[in-house]
C-alpha positions in Angstrom: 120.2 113.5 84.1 118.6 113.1 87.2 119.6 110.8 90.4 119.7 110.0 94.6 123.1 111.7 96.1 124.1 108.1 98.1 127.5 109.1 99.2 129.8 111.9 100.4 133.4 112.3 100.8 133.8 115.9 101.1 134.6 117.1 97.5 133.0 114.5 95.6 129.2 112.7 95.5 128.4 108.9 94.3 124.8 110.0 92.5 122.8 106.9 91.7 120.4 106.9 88.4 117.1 105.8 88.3 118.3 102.8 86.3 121.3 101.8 88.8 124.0 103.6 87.6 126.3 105.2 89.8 128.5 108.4 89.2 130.9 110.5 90.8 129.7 114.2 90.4 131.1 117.2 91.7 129.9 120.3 92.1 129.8 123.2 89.8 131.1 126.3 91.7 127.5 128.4 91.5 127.2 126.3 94.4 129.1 128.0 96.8 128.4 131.3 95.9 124.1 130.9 96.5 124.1 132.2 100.1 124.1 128.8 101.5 126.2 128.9 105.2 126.3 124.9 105.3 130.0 123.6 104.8 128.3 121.4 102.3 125.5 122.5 100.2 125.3 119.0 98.7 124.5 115.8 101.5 123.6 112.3 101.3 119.7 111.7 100.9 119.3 114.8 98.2 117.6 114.6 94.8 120.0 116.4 92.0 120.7 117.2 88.2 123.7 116.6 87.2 125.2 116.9 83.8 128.0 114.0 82.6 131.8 114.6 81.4 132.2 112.3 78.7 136.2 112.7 78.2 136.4 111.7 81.8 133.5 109.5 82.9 132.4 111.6 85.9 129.4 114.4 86.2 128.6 117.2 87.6 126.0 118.5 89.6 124.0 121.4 88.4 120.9 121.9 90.2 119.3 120.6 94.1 116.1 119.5 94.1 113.9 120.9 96.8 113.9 119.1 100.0 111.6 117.5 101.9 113.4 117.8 105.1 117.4 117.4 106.5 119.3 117.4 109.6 121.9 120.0 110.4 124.1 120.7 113.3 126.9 123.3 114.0 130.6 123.4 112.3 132.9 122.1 115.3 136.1 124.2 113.5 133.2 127.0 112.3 130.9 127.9 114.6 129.2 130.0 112.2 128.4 127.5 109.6 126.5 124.3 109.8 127.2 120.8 108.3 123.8 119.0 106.6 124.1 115.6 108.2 122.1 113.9 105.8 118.5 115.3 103.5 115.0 113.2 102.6 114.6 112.2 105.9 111.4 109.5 106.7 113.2 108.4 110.4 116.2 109.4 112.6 117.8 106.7 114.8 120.2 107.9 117.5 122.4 104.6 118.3 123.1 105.5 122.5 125.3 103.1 125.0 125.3 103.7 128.3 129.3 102.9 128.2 132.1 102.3 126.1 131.2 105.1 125.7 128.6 106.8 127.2 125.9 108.6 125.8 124.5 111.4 128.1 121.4 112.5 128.3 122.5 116.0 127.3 123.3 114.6 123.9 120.4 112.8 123.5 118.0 116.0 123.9 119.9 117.9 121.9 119.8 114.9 118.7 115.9 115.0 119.7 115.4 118.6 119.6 117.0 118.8 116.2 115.1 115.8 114.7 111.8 118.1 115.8 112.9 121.1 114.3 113.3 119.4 110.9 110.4 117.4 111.2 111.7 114.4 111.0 110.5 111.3 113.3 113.2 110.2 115.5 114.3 106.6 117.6 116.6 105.4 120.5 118.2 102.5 119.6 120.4 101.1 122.5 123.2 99.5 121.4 125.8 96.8 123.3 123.2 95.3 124.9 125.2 92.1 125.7 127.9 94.2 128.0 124.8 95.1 130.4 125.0 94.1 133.9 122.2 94.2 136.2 123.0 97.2 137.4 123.3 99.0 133.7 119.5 97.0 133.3 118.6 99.2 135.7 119.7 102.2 134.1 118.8 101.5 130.8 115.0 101.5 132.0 115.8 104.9 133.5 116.5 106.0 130.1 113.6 104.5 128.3 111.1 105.3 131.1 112.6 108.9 130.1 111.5 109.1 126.4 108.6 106.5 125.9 106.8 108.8 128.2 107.4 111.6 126.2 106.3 109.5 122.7 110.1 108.4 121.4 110.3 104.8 120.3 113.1 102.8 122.2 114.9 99.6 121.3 117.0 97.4 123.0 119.9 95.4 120.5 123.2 94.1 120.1 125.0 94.4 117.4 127.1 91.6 118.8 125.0 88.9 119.2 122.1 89.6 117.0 119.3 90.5 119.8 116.8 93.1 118.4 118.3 93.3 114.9 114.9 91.5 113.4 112.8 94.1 115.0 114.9 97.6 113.9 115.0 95.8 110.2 111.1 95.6 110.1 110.7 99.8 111.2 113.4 100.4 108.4 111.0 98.6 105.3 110.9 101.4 102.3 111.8 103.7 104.3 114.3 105.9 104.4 116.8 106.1 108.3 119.6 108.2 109.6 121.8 106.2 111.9 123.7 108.3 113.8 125.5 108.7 117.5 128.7 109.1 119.0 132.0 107.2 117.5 131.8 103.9 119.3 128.3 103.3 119.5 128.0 100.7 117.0 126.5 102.2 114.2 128.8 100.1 111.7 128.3 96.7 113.6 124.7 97.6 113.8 124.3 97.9 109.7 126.7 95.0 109.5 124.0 93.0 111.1 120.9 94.5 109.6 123.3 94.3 105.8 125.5 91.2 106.6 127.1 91.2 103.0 128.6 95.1 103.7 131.5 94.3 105.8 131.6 97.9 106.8 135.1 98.4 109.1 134.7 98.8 112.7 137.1 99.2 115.2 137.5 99.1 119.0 137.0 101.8 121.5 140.3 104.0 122.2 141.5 103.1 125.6 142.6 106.3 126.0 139.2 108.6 126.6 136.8 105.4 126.5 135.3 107.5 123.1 135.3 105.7 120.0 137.3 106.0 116.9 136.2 107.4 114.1 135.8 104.8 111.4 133.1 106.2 109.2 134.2 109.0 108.0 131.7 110.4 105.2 127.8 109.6 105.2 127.0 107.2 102.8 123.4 105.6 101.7 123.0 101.5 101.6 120.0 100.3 99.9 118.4 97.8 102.4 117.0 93.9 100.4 113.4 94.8 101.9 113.4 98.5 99.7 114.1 101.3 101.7 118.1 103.2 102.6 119.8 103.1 105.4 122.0 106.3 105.7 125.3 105.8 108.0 127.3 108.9 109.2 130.3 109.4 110.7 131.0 109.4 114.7 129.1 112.4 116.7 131.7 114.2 119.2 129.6 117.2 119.6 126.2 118.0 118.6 125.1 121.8 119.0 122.3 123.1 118.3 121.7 125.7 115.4 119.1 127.7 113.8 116.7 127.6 116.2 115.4 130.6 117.9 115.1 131.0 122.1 111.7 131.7 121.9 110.7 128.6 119.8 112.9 126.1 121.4 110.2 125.0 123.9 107.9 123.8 120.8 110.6 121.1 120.3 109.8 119.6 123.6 106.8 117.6 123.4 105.9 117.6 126.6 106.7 121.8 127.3 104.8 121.8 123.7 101.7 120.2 125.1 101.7 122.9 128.1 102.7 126.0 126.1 99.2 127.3 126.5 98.5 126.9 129.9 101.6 129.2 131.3 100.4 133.3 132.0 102.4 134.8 130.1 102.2 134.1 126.1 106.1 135.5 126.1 107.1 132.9 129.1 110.8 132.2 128.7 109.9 128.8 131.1 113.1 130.0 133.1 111.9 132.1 136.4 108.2 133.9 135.1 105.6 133.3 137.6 102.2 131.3 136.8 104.7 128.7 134.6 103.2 125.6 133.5 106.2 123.9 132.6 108.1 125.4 135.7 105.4 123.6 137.4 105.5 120.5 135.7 108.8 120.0 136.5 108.3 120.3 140.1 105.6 118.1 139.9 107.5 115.5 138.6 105.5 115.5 135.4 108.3 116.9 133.1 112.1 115.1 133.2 114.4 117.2 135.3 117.1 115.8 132.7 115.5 117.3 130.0 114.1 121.1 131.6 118.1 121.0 132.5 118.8 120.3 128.9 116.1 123.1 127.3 118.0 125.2 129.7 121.5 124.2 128.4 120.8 124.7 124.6 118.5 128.0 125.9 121.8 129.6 127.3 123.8 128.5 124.3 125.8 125.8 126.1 125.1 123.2 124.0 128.1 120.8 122.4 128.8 119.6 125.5 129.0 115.8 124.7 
């Protein structure tokens, strides 16, 4: 049998069949043993085979369908392994909040840079709108003036009070969209607003370190009324980078990407080589400061920093 992996909890995966049904599978232990470093071989978003149990009413998966695309970022416990976020990708959407908590800019890049190296299209979505004084307007259009240069979609919402959701729930039409962000961001109010009729739990931010608790704590798939999935994963702490080599990491910046050609050297690192076109663009002001700081960061392999 044949079906769309639509939830995760670690050991076990909900598989939905083409005609609706849904399945607890596990996975048969070939699995572990193909070479794949990824602390879980299976994710939300991936096509399978998976063979039933009749004596106890649950499957299990035999063979993973090629993949179009997926999202991956480093173990925190395992530095040496990486955790598939979520596979089958048409759109990323990093929820970001300027407070309660804040999402740096750091953090952002580093979601952005992945999304490019899978392929994958990816949007800002800025959450908590309603908390904004004039002051955090201000900011906010620092941020956007940021990335809508650079050719990333931005959009204002709030979960809260409903401003924006009618706008995010037209881009998501048959399509299928990672939500994810820090713990705290909003994700689950936001797909409580764009899916009234979940009543996924949310919680308040810990008072303690102004970061949000974790209240998703597997990625799970929700089909949306207007076709299309929305895919919700669990709180980001830490996103580092991973499989992505020094020398290609510029390509992942669109605007370094669009000056790759015009620096001397065909080798240039963009860190110190003379004749640098995107050493030059920075001092120009034509590339971010932010975000040459940030190739830097993920260059020198100081990346998780939240």
């Amino acid at each position: 049998m044949e079906g769309l992996v639509i939830k995760s909890t670690g050991s076990w995966y909900q598989v939905k069949t083409p005609g609706g049904q849904r399945v607890d599978c596990r996975i048969k232990g070939k699995f572990r043993t193909k070479g794949i470093t990824t602390t879980n071989p299976i994710a939300v978003g991936d096509h399978v085979d998976f063979e039933m149990e009749p004596e106890l009413g649950t499957g299990v998966i035999t063979d993973l369908h090629p993949r179009k695309n997926y999202i991956i970022r480093k173990s925190i416990n395992l530095s040496r392994q990486a955790q598939i976020i979520a596979a089958n990708l048409d759109q990323a959407f990093l929820v970001v909040t300027l407070a309660s908590p804040r999402t740096s800019l750091g953090f952002i890049d580093r979601f952005l840079v992945t999304a490019e190296a899978y392929d994958i299209p990816a949007s800002l979505v800025f959450n908590k709108l309603d908390l904004f004084s004039d002051e955090g307007l201000e900011i906010l259009a620092g941020y956007k003036a940021i990335y809508e240069k650079i050719g990333y979609p931005c959009y204002d919402v709030s979960a809260l009070e409903g401003t924006g959701i009618e706008q995010v729930a037209a881009l998501l039409q048959d399509k299928v969209t990672l939500f994810s962000g820090h713990s705290g961001v909003g994700k689950s109010s936001l797909i409580n607003a764009l899916l009234p009729d979940l009543k996924l739990r949310t919680m308040e931010i810990s008072e303690w370190h102004d970061k949000g608790v974790h209240t998703t704590t597997f990625a799970e798939m929700f089909e949306l009324p207007q076709g299309g999935y929305i895919i919700d994963t669990p709180g980001i702490r830490e996103l580092g980078v991973i499989d992505i080599e020094k020398q290609e990491l510029s390509h992942f910046f669109p605007e370094m990407r669009a000056r790759l050609n015009q620096c001397k050297y065909n080798s240039c690192r963009h860190i110190n080589e003379p004749g640098c076109a995107v050493i030059k663009a920075v001092e120009d002001g034509e590339i971010e400061l932010s975000r040459y700081e940030s190739y830097l960061s993920i260059y020198h392999g100081n990346d998780t920093r939240a």
